[in-house]
Residue frames as qw, qx, qy, qz and C-alpha x, y, z in Angstrom:
[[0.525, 0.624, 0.578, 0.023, 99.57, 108.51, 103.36],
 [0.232, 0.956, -0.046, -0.176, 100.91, 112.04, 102.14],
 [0.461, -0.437, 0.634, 0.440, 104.23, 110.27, 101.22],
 [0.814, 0.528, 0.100, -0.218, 104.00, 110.04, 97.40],
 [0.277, 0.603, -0.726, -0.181, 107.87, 108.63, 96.79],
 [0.616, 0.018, 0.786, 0.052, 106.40, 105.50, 96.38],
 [0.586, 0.747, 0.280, -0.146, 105.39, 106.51, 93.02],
 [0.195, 0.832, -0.433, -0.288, 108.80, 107.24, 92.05],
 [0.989, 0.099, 0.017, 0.107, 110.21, 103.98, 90.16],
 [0.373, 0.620, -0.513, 0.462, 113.34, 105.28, 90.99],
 [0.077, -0.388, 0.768, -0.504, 113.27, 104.44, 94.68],
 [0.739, -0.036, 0.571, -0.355, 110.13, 102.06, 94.36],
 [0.045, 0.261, -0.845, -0.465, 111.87, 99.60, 91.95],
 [0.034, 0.101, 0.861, 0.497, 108.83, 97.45, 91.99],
 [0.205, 0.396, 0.256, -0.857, 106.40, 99.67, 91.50],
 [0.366, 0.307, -0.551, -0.684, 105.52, 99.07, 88.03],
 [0.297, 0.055, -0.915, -0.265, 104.82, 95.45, 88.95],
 [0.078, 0.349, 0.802, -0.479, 102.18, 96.14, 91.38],
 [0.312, 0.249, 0.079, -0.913, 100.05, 98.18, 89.30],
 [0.134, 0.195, 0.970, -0.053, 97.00, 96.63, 88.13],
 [0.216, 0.229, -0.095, -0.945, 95.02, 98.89, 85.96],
 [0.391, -0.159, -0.788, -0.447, 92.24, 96.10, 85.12],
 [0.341, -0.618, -0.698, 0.122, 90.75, 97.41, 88.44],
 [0.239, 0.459, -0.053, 0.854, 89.65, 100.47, 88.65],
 [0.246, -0.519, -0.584, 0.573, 88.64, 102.28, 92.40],
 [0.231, 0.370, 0.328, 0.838, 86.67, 105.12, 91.76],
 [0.013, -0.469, -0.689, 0.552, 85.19, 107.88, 93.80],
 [0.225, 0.931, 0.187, -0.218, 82.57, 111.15, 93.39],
 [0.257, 0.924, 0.002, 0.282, 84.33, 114.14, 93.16],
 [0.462, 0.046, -0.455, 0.760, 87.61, 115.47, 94.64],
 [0.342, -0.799, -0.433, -0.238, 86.49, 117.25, 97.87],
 [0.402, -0.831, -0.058, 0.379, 89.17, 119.51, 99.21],
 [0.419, -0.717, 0.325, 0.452, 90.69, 121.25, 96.59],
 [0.718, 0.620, -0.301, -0.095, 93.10, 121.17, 93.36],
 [0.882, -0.374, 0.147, 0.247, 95.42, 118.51, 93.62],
 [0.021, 0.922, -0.329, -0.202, 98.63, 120.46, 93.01],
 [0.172, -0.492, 0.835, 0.176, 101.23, 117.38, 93.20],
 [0.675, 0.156, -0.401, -0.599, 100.55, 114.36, 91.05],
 [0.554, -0.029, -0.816, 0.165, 99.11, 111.20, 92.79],
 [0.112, -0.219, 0.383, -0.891, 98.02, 113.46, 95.63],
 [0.722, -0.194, -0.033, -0.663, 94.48, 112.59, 95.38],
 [0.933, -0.269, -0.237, 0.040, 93.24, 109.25, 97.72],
 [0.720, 0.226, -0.359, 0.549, 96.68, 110.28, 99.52],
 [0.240, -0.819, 0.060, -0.517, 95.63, 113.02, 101.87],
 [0.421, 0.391, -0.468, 0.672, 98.13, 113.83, 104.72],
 [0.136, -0.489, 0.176, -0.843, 95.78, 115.24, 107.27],
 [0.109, 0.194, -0.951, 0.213, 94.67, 113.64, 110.37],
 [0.426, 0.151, 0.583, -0.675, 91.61, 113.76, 109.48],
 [0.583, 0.338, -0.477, -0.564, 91.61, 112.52, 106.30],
 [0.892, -0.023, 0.279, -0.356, 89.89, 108.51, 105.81],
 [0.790, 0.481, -0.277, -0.259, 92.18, 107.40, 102.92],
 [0.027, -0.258, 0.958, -0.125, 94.65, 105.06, 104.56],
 [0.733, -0.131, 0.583, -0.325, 91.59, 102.74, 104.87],
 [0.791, 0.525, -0.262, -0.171, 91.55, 102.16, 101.13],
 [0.493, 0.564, -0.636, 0.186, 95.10, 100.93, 101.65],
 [0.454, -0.132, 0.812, -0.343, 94.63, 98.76, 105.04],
 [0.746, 0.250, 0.301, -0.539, 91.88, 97.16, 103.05],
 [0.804, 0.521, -0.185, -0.220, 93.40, 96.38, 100.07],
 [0.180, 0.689, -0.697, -0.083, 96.64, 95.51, 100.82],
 [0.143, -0.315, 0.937, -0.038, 97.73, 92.03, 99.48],
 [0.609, 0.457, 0.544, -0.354, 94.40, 91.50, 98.15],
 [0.618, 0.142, 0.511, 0.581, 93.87, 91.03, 94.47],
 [0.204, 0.919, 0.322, 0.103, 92.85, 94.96, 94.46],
 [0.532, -0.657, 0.079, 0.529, 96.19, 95.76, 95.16],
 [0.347, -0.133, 0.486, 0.791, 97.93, 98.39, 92.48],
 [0.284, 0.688, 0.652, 0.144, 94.33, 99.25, 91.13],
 [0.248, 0.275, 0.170, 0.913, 94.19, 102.51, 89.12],
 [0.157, -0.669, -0.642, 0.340, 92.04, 105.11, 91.52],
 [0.073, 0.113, 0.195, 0.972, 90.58, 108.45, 90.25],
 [0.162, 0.352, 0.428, -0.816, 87.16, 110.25, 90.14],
 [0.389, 0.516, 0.706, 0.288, 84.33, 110.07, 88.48],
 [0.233, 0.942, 0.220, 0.098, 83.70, 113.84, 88.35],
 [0.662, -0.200, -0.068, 0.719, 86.72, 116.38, 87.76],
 [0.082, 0.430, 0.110, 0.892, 87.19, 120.02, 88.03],
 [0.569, -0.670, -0.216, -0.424, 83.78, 119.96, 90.78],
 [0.193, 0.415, -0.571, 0.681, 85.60, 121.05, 94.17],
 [0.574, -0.373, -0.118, -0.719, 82.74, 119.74, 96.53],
 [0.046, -0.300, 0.845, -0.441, 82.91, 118.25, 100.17],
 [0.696, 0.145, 0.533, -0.459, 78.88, 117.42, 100.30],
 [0.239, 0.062, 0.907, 0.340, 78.40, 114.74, 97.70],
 [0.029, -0.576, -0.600, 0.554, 74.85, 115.92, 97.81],
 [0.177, 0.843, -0.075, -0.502, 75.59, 119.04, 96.12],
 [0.184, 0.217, -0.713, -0.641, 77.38, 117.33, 92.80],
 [0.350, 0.466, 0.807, 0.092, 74.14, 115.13, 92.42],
 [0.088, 0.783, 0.358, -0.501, 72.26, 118.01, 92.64],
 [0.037, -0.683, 0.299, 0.665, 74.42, 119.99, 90.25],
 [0.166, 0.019, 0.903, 0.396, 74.47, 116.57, 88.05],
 [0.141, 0.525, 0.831, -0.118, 71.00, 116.76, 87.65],
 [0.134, 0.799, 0.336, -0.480, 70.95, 120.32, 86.45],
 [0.048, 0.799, -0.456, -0.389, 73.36, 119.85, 84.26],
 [0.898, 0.399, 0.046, -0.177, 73.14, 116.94, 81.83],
 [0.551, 0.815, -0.171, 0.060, 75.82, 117.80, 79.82],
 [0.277, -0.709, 0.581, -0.287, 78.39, 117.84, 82.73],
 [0.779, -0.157, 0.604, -0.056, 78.03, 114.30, 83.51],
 [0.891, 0.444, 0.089, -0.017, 78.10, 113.50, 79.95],
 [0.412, 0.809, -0.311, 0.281, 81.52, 114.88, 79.44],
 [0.199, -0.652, 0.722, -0.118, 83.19, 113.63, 82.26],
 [0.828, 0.039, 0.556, -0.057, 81.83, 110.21, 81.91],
 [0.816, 0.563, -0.120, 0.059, 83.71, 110.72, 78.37],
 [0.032, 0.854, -0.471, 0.219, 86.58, 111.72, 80.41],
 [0.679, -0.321, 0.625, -0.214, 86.59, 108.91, 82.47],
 [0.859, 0.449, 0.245, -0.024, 86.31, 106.68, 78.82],
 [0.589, 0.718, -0.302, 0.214, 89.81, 108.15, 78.11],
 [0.235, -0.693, 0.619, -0.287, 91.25, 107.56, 80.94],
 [0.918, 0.066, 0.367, 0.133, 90.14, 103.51, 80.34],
 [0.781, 0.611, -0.013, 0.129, 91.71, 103.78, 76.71],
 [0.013, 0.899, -0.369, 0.236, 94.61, 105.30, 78.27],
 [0.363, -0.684, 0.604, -0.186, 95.29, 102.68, 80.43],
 [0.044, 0.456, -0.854, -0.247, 94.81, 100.02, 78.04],
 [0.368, 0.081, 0.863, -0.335, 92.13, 97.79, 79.83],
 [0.446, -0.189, -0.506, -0.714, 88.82, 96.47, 77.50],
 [0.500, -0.579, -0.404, -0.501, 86.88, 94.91, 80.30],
 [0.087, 0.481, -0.435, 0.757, 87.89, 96.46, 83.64],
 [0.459, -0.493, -0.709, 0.210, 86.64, 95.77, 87.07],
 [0.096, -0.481, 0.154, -0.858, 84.85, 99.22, 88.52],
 [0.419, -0.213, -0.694, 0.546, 84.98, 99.80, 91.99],
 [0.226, -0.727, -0.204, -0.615, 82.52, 102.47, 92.98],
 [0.211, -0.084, -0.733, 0.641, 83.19, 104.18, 96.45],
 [0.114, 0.253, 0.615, -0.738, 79.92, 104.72, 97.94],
 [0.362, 0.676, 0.618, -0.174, 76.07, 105.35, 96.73],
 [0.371, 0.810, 0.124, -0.437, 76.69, 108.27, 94.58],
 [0.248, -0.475, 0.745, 0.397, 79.88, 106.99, 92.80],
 [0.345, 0.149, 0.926, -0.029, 78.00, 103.97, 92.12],
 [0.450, 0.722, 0.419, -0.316, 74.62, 105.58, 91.07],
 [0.208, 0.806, -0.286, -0.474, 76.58, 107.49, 88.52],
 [0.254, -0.186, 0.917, 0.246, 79.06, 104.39, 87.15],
 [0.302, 0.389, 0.869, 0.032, 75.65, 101.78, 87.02],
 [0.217, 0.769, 0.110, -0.591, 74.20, 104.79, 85.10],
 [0.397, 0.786, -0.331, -0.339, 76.47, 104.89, 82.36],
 [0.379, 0.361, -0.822, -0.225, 78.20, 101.45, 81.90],
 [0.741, -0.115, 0.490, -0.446, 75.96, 99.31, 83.39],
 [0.721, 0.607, -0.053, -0.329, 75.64, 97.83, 79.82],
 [0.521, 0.730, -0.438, 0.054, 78.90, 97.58, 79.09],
 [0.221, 0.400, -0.732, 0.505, 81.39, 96.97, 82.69],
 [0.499, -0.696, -0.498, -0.136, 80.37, 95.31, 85.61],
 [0.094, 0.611, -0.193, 0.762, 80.38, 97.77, 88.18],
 [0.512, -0.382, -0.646, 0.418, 80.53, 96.92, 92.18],
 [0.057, -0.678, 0.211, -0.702, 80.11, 99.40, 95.03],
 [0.692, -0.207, -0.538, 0.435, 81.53, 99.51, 98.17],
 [0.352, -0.850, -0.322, 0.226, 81.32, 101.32, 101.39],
 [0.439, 0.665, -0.160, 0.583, 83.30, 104.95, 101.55],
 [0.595, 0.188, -0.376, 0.685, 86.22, 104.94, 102.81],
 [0.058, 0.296, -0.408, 0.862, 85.47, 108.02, 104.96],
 [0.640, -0.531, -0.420, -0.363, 82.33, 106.19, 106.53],
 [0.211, -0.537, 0.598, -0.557, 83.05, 106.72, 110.52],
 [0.959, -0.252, 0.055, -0.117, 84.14, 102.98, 111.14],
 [0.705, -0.584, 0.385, 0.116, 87.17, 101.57, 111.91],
 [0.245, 0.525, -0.716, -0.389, 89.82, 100.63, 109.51],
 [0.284, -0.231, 0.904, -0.221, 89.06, 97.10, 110.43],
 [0.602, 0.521, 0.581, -0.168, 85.54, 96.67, 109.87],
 [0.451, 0.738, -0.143, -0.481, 85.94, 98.57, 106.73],
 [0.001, 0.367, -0.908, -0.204, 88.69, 96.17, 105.99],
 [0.369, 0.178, 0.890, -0.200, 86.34, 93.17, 107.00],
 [0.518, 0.641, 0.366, -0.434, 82.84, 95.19, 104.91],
 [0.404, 0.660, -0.398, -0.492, 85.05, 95.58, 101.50],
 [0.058, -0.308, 0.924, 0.221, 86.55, 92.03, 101.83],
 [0.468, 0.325, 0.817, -0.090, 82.92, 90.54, 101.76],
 [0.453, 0.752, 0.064, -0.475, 81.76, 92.72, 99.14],
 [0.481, 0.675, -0.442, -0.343, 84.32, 92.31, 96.74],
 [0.960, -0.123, 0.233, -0.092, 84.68, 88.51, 98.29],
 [0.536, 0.594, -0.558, 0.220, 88.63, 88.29, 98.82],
 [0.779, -0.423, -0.337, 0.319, 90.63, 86.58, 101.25]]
C-alpha cells in the first residue's frame, strides 16, 4: 500500500485510463498526521494500517480509479468522535470545508458524482450537505476489525456490484 509509483504515468502507462473521478470515496478526517508525499493518504504503509481493504474491495469493480479524499482537512484526529464534537462547536468549520470539498468536485470536472461515504460520520456529514443535490451512499470503514473478505463481500452488497 505505501508504494505510490503507481501514480507516476511514467511507469504506470495506464494510469490515466483507470481513473474515474465520477466516483468519489470519501472519508472523515485524516487521522495520523500531515500527509507529506502526495497520494499518501488511503495509502498507509504500516502494518497496522486498514487501507488495502479499500483496494481488495474495489478492485475490478466499477469503483475502480475513484477519486478518494476527506471530508474534513487540516483536523489531525484519530477518534472520529472528537471532529463531530469539534463540528458541532464550530459551524463555520464544516461550512468551509464542505466548500472545499465543492472545489475539489469543480476541479475534477464531474456535475453529478457518485459519493461514497466511509462510515457513519463521513456519511452524517455528506447527507447533511448534499443530500439535495448528490446521491450519497455509505459504506462500512475500511478500518472496521473484519476481514478483507467480508468487507469485500459488505461493500459489494451495498454498493450492489459484481
Amino acid at each position: 500500500m505505501g508504494d505510490l509509483s503507481i501514480f507516476d504515468v511514467n511507469k504506470n502507462l495506464s494510469l490515466l485510463q483507470q481513473l474515474n473521478p465520477n466516483i468519489i470515496l470519501v472519508g472523515l478526517n485524516i487521522s495520523r498526521g500531515v500527509i507529506k508525499v502526495p497520494f499518501a493518504n488511503f495509502h498507509d504503509a504500516r502494518p497496522q494500517a486498514m487501507d488495502f481493504k479499500i483496494r481488495y474491495a474495489l478492485r475490478g469493480s466499477p469503483f475502480w480509479g475513484a477519486y478518494m479524499t476527506d471530508i474534513i482537512k487540516e483536523f489531525d484526529q484519530k477518534e472520529s468522535g472528537k471532529v463531530m464534537s469539534y463540528l458541532r462547536t464550530d459551524k463555520q468549520f464544516e461550512e468551509k470545508n464542505i466548500q472545499i470539498f465543492r472545489e475539489e468536485m469543480k476541479d475534477l470536472g464531474v456535475d453529478n458524482p457518485t459519493i461514497v461515504a466511509f462510515g457513519v460520520n463521513a456519511y452524517t456529514i455528506l447527507n447533511r450537505n448534499f443530500k439535495n443535490e448528490y446521491k450519497v451512499s455509505k459504506i462500512l470503514h475500511y478500518s472496521h476489525h473484519i476481514s478483507k473478505e467480508k468487507y469485500k463481500e459488505e461493500v459489494k452488497l451495498i454498493l450492489q456490484f459484481k
